[in-house]
C-alpha positions as CSV (number, residue, x, y, z in Angstrom):
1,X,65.2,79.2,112.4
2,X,64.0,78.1,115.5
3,X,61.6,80.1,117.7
4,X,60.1,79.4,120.9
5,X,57.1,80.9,122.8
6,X,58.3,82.7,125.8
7,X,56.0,83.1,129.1
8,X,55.6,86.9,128.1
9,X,53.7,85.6,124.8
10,X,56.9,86.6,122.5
11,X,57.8,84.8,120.1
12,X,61.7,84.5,120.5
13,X,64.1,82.5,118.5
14,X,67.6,82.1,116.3
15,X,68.9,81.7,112.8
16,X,71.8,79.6,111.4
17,X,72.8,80.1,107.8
18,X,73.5,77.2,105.8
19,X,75.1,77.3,102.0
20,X,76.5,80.6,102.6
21,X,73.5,82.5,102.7
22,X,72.9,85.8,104.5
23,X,70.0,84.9,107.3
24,X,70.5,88.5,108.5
25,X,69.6,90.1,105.0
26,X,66.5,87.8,104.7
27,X,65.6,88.9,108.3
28,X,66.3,92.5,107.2
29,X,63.9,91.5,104.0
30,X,61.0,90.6,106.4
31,X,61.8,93.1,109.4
32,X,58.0,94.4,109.1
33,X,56.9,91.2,110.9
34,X,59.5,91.3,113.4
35,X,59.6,93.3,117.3
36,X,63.5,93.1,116.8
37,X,66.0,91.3,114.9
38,X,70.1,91.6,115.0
39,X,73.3,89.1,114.9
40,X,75.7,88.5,111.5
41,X,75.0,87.2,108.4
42,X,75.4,83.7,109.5
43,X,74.0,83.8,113.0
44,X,70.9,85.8,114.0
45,X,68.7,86.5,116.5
46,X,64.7,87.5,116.0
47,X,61.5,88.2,118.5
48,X,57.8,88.5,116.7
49,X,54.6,88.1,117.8
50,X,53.2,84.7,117.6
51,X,50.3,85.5,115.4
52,X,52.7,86.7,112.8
53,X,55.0,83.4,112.8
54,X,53.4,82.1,109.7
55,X,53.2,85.2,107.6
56,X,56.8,85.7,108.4
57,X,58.2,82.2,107.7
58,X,56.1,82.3,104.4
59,X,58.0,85.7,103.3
60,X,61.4,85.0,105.0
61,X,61.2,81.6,102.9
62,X,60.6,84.1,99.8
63,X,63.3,86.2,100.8
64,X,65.7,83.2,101.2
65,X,64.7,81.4,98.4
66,X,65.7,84.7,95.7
67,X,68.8,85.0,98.0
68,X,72.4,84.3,95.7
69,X,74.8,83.0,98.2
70,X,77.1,85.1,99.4
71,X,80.2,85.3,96.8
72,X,83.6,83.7,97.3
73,X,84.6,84.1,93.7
74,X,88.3,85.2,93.8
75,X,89.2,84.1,97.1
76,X,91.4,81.5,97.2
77,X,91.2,78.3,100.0
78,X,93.2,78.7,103.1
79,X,95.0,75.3,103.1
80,X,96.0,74.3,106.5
81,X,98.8,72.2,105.4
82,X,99.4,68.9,102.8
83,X,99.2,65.1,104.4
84,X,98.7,61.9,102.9
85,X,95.5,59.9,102.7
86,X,97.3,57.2,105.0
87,X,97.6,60.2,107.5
88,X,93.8,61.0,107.6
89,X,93.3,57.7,110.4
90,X,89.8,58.0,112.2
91,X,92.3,59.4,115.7
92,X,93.9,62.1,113.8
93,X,90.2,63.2,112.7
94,X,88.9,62.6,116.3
95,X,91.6,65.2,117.2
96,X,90.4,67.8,114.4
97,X,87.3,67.6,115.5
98,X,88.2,68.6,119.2
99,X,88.6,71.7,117.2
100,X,85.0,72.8,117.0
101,X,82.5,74.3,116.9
102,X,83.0,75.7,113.4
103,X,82.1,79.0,112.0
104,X,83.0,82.6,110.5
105,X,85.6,83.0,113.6
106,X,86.7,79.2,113.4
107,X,86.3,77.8,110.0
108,X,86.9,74.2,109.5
109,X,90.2,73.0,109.0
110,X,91.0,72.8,105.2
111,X,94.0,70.3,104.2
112,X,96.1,69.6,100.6
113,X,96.1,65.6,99.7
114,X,98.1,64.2,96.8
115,X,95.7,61.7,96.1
116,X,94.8,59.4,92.6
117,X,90.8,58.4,91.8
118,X,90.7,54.4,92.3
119,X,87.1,54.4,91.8
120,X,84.0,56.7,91.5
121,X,80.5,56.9,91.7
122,X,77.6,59.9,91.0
123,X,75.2,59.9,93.8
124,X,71.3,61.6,93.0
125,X,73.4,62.7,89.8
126,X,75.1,65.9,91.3
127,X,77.4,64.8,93.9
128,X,80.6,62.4,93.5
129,X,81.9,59.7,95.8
130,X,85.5,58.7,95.4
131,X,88.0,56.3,96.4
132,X,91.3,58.1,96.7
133,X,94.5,56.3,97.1
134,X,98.6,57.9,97.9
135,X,101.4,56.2,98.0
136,X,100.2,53.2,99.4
137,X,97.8,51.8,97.0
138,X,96.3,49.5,99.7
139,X,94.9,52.2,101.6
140,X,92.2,53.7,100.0
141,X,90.6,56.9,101.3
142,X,86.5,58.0,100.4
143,X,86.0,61.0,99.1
144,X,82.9,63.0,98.7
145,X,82.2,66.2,96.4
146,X,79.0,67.6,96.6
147,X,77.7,69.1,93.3
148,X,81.0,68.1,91.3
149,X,79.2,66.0,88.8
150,X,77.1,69.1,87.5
151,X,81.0,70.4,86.6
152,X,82.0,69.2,83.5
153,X,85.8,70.4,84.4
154,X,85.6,68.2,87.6
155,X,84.5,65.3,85.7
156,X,87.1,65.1,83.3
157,X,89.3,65.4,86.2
158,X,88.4,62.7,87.8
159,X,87.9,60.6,84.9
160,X,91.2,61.3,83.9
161,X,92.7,60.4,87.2
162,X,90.9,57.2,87.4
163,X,92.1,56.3,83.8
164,X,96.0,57.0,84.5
165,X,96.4,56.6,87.7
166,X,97.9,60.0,87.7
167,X,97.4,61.8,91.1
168,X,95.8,65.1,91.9
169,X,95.7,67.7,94.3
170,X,92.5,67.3,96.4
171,X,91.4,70.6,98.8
172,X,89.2,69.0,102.0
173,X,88.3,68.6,104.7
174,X,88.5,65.4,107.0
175,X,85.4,64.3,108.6
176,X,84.0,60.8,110.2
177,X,81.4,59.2,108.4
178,X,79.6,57.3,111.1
179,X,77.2,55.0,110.0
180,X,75.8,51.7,111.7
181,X,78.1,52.2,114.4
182,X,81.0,52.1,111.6
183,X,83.8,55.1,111.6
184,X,85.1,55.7,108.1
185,X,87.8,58.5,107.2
186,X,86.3,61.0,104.4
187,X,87.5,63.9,102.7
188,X,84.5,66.3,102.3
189,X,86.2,68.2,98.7
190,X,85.9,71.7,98.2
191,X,88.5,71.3,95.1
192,X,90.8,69.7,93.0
193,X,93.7,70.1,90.7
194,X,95.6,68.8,88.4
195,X,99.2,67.9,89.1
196,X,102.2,69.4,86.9
């Protein structure tokens, strides 16, 4: 949330979800500090008095903190389409990312890649970084899973990939890592399969 002082002395400000949580439920939650409050559950907008900024940030916190995220069990990815890692170059990226901003109306751009583990790493023992590699066993593509290593199933997926070279079919989304001026291609997973 970010909230700004108007010259009327209101407190005025907006909320952006992040992890799938409902920032207008948590709004709703702590509306008895607020002078108004509406938007969707991943975009919101809130006035309050200034004196009550701290009360409210204390109890929307609460209210966000007991918040479950919202449930996408039983819904299926929407795959935009399958490509190769060789395909995923840093201009065919640059031109998906013409494509935001992302959000409920626009959701990020989802693709299928046939890819085999070359190498992997755990980073702050949750998340795993990969090395994916097609066809084309020069080209390797990085990969990175957030929370995967806290999935026993995803582990032995990837372990078994890396072990026999057999490929799977990776669910991401293609990003830019930029970093000290560098542009590397990445595929932020959301899933992974084994192939037949």
């Amino acid at each position: 949330i970010v909230l700004a002082i108007r010259e009327d002395g209101i407190a005025k400000g907006s909320a952006r979800s992040y992890g799938g949580y409902s920032v207008l439920d948590a709004l709703h939650e702590s509306k008895q500090f607020l002078k108004g409050y509406g938007g969707h559950k991943f975009a919101a907008g809130l006035s309050l008095d200034p004196n009550d900024v701290d009360a409210f940030a204390a109890h929307y916190d609460q209210m966000i903190a007991a918040a479950k995220p919202l449930d996408d069990s039983g819904k299926s990815l929407k795959v935009e389409g399958y490509i190769e890692p060789e395909a995923l170059t840093p201009k065919a990226i640059e031109e998906l990312e013409k494509l935001a901003p992302y959000g409920p109306g626009n959701p990020e751009p989802i693709f299928g890649v046939k890819a085999g583990v070359n190498q992997q790493s755990v980073l702050k023992g949750r998340h795993l970084k990969l090395k994916l590699s097609g066809q084309s066993r020069g080209f390797l593509l990085e990969g990175i899973w957030f929370n995967a290593a806290e999935r026993l199933e995803y582990t032995l997926l990837v372990e078994k990939s890396a072990k026999t070279h057999n490929p799977c079919l990776f669910a991401g989304i293609p990003e830019l890592n930029r970093f000290m001026g560098r542009s590397s291609p990445t595929l932020r997973i959301k899933t992974a399969s084994e192939l037949a």
